[in-house]
N, C-alpha and C positions, 0 to 999 in steps of 0.2 A: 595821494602822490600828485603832485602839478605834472601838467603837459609842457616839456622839453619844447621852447620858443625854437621855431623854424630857423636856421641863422641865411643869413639874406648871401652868401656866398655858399655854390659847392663846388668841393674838391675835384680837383680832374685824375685822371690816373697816374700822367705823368706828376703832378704833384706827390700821390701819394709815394707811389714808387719813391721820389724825391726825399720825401720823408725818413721812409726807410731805411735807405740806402744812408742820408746824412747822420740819423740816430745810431747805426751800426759803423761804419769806418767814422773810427775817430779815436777817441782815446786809448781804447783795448788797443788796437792792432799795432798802433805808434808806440807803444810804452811796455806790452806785458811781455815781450819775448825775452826781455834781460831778467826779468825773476823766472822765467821756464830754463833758460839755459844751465841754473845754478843745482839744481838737478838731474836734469838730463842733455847729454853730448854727442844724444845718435840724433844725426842729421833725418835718416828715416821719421823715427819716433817724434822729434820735432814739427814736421810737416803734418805726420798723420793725427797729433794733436786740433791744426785748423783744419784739416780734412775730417776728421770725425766733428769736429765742433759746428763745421757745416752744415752736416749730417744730418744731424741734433736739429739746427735750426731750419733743414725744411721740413722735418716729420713735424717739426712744430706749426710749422708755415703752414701748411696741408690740415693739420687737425684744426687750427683756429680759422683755417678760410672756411669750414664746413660750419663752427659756431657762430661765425662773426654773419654768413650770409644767413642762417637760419634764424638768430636772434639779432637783426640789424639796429644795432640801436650806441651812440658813443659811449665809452667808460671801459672797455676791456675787459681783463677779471673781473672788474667790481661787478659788472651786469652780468656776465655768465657764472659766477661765481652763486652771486643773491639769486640766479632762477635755478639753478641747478642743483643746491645745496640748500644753503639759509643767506637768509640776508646777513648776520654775524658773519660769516665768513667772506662771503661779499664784501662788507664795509673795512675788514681786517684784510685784502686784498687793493681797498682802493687806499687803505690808509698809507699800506706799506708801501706802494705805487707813487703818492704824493709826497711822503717823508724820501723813502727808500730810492725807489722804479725811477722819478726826473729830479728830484731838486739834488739828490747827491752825486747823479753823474753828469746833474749840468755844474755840479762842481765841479767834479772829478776832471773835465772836458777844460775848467777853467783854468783848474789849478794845472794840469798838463801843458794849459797854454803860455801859463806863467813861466814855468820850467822850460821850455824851448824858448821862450823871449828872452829870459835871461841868459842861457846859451849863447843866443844870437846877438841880442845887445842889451851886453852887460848894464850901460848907463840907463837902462830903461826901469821905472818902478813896477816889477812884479803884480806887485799882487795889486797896484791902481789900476793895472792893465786888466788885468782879470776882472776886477767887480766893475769898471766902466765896460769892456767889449758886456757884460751880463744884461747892465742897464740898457744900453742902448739897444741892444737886440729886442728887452722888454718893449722896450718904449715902441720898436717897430712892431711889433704882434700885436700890440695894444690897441694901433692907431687900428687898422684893419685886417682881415682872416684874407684879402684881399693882396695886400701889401709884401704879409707873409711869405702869401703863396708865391706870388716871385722873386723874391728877397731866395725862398729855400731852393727852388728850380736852378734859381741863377747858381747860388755857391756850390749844390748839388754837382752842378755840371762840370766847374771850374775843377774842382777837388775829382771824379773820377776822370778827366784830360789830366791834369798834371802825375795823379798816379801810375797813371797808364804809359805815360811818356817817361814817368822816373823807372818803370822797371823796364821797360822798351830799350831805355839810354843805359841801364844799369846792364842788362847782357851783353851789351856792345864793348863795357868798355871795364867792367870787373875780372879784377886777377882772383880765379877760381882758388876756393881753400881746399884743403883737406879732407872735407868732409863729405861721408856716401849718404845719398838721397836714397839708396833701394839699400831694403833691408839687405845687411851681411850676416845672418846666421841666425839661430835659435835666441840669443843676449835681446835682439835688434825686439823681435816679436813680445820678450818677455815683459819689457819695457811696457807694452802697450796695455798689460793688466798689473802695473807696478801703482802702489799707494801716491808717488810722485806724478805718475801721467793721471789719475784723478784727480790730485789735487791743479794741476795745472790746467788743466780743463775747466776749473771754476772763472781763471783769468780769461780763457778762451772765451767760456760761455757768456762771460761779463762784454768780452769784444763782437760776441753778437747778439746781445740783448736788445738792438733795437728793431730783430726781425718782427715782432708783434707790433711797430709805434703805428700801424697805418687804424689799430680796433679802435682806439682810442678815440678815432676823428669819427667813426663810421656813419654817426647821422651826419655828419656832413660831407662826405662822400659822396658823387654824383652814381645814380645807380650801383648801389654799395652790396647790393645781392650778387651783382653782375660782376662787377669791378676789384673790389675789396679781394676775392683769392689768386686774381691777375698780379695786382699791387703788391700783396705778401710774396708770392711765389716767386713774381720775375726782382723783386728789391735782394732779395733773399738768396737768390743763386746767382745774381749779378757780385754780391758779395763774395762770395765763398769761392766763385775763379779770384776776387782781387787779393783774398788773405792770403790765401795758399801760393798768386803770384810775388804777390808783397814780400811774402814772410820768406820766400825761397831767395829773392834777392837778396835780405839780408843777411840769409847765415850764407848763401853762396857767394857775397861779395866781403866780408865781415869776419876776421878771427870771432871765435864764441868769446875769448880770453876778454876782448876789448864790447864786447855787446852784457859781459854776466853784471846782473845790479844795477842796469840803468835803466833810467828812466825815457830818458830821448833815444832811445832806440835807431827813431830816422836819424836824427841828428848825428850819431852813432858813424851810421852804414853810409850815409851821405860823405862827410868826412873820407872814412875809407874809400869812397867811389872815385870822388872828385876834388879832392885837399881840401884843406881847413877854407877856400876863400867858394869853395861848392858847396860845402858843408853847411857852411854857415845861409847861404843862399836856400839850398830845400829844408834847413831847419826856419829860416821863416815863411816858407810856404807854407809848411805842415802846422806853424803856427796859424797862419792862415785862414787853411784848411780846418780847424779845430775851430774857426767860426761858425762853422756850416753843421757840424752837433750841435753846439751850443744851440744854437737858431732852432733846429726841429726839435729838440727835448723841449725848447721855452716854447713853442708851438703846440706839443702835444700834450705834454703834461697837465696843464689847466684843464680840460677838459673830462676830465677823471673830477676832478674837486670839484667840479661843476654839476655834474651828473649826482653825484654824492650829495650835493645840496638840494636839488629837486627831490630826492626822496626823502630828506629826512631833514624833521621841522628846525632841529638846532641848529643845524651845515645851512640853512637855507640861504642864509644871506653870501654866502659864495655862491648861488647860483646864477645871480642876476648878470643880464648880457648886453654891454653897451647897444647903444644904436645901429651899429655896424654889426652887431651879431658876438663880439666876442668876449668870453666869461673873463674881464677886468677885474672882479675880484680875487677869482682861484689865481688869475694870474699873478697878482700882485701877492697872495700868499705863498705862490710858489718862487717868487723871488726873495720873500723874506728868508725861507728856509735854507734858498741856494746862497744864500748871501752868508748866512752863519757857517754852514759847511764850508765857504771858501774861504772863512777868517780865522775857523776855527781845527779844521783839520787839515790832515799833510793828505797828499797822492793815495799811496796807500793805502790808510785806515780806511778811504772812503771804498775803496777797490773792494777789501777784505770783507768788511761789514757789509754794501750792497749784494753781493756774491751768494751767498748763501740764501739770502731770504727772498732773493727773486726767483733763484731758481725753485724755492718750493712750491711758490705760486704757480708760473709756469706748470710745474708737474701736476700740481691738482688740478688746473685747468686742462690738458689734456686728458688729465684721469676721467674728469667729465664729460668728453665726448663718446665715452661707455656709457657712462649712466644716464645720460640723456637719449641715446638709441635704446636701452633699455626702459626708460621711464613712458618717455615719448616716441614711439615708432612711428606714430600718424604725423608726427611733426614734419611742416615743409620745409625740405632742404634743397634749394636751388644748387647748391654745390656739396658733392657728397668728397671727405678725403679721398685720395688719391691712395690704393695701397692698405685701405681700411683691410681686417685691425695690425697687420704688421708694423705699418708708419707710427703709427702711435703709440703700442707697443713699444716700438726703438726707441722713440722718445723716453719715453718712461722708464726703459731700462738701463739706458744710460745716464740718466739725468738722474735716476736714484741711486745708483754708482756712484755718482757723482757725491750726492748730498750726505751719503754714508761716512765717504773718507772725509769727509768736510767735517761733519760732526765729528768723529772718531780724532781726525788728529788737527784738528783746527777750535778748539773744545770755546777758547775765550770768543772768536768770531759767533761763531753758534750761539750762545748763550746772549751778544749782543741783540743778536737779530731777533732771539727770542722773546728777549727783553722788549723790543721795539713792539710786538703781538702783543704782550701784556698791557702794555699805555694804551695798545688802538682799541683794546677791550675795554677798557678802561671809560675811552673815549665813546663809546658805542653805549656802553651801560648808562654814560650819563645821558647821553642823546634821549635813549629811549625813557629815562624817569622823566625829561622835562616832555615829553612825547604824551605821555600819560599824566 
């Protein structure tokens, strides 16, 4: 296996945080509350959707700060996965990661953006808009890890101020609906173990899939033993106050009647807050704003295809790292792929399909943090979880809940994803004949 080239820039905290925080608010939280609502219409249960999905994501936070500072090293799953288990499983972890984990939800972030541009201004070409903001973001990561890093810092900051000021302006000035925020009865609670509140929890779970983007960078993290479960934890709970505030402004300012089946969500709630000439205003904000995922998914996601080419001789040549330190190849593959996803599929399909097979990842990688205290006890752990083993635990319990009713009544989705495991076996088989 080659030795991982030093990259000449490291990460600071506020970056990673930055990371974080831009990979998680972004798509999910702007778009899924109009397919949750077509199901469920208790305001309670609504909320305690992104309060449990929060949840979820710091037991997650807590269990991967304890792996990520123990095995310090970039690629995520893919590296805890390969020492924990087999390297199969690992490679089928980064594969899904690089198809799956950033090129379809830096679609997903694109084609969202498309959708509120057109909203906003109609005369504007869609989907040019989309695959040039993709481009040019590349071209910025490419140039330097340097450049990035500010580029993310700045939009970072911009998108949690104007969030923060949209729900601040929004209590000020929204005519309250109908609808109760605390539970009203035995109906409100039952909801909360209803087939619909799992299945909506997949969209959830999709709107804070980016609490793990900081593992992916971790050699290049400035003291990442130290640093790295700061990053996770404070990105991750910084979160989960803005969904829960976010999400309460819109069903609290917002008939559900005018929010069910859509797509622009802000766009939506915006309009009801402040008329069509407001509306249109923080719908292109959040267009915006939906630069700033884009930008940390094309940031993070190379670096998984990168690591994956260091170890294995067929990937190798995505490993190589310009002069500036940054992997220009995986990068340039992970634009191919986000480029098909944005010509070739709708919002949606990419929602649905991503959904299920990250979260199985996720679960096994926490499942790991068992068997690696059982494997390796002597193992150093500079950060041990928080809450060990209940946290993790919760994770698992929920998130296999989760993947139960996904499977069960989501059967075509499942089978996609499964499908996707089949090609990266595939891909892994052939690696290892030309290996041999």
């Amino acid at each position: 296996m080659s030795q991982p080239i030093a990259p000449a820039y490291k990460i600071s905290v506020l970056t990673g945080i930055s990371i974080v925080v831009a990979n998680m608010v972004g798509t999910g939280v702007f778009t899924s509350l109009g397919f949750q609502v077509i199901d469920i219409q208790s305001g309670f249960a609504l909320l305690m959707l992104w309060a449990v999905g929060g949840v979820i994501a710091l037991c997650g936070a807590l269990s991967y700060g304890e792996l990520a500072a123990a095995m310090p090293r970039s690629g995520g799953e893919y590296h805890y996965l390969s020492k924990i288990y087999h390297p199969a499983l690992g490679f089928l972890s980064g594969w899904v990661s690089a198809t799956v984990g950033f090129a379809a939800p830096t679609a997903a972030a694109a084609l969202a953006l498309e959708q509120y541009a057109a909203s906003v201004w109609p005369g504007l070409p869609p989907k040019l808009l989309a695959v040039s903001v993709v481009l040019l973001l590349t071209l910025v990561h490419g140039i330097s890890s340097r450049a990035g890093s500010r580029l993310q810092v700045a939009v970072t900051a911009i998108k949690v101020v104007v969030l923060v000021g949209f729900i601040g302006v929004g209590l000020l000035v929204a005519t309250p609906q109908p609808l109760a925020f605390a539970p009203q009865g035995p109906a409100d609670w039952r909801v909360l173990l209803s087939p619909a509140f799992a299945v909506s929890l997949i969209f959830v779970s999709y709107a804070y899939s980016g609490w793990n983007a900081a593992v992916y960078l971790t050699g290049e993290i400035d003291q990442p033993q130290r640093n790295l479960p700061r990053i996770l934890l404070t990105g991750t709970a910084l979160v989960l106050v803005l969904y829960v505030a976010l999400n309460f402004i819109f069903l609290y300012s917002t008939p559900i009647s005018a929010l069910k089946g859509q797509v622009e969500v802000g766009f939506v709630a915006a309009t009801s807050l402040f008329g069509p000439g407001g509306g249109r205003l923080m719908g292109g904000l959040i267009a915006a704003l939906l630069v700033s995922t884009i930008s940390s998914m094309i940031f993070a996601g190379p670096r998984i295809v990168q690591v994956m080419g260091e170890d294995l001789p067929a990937l190798r040549f995505l490993a190589k790292r310009s002069a500036a330190g940054v992997p220009v190849r995986a990068l340039l593959f992970q634009l191919a792929l986000t480029l098909l996803f944005v010509l070739e599929s709708s919002f949606a399909q990419v929602v649905v399909y991503a959904g299920f097979i990250l979260t199985l990842f996720t679960f096994l990688t926490v499942l790991g943090l068992f068997v690696l205290r059982v494997r390796q006890p002597e193992l150093v752990r500079p950060y041990r979880a928080w809450g060990y083993p209940l946290t993790p635990l919760l994770f698992l319990l929920l998130n296999g809940w989760t993947l139960w009713y996904i499977a069960r009544d989501k059967p075509t989705e499942t089978l996609y994803g499964l499908a996707t495991l089949v090609a990266g076996l595939l891909v892994y088989g052939l690696s290892r004949l030309r290996k041999n």
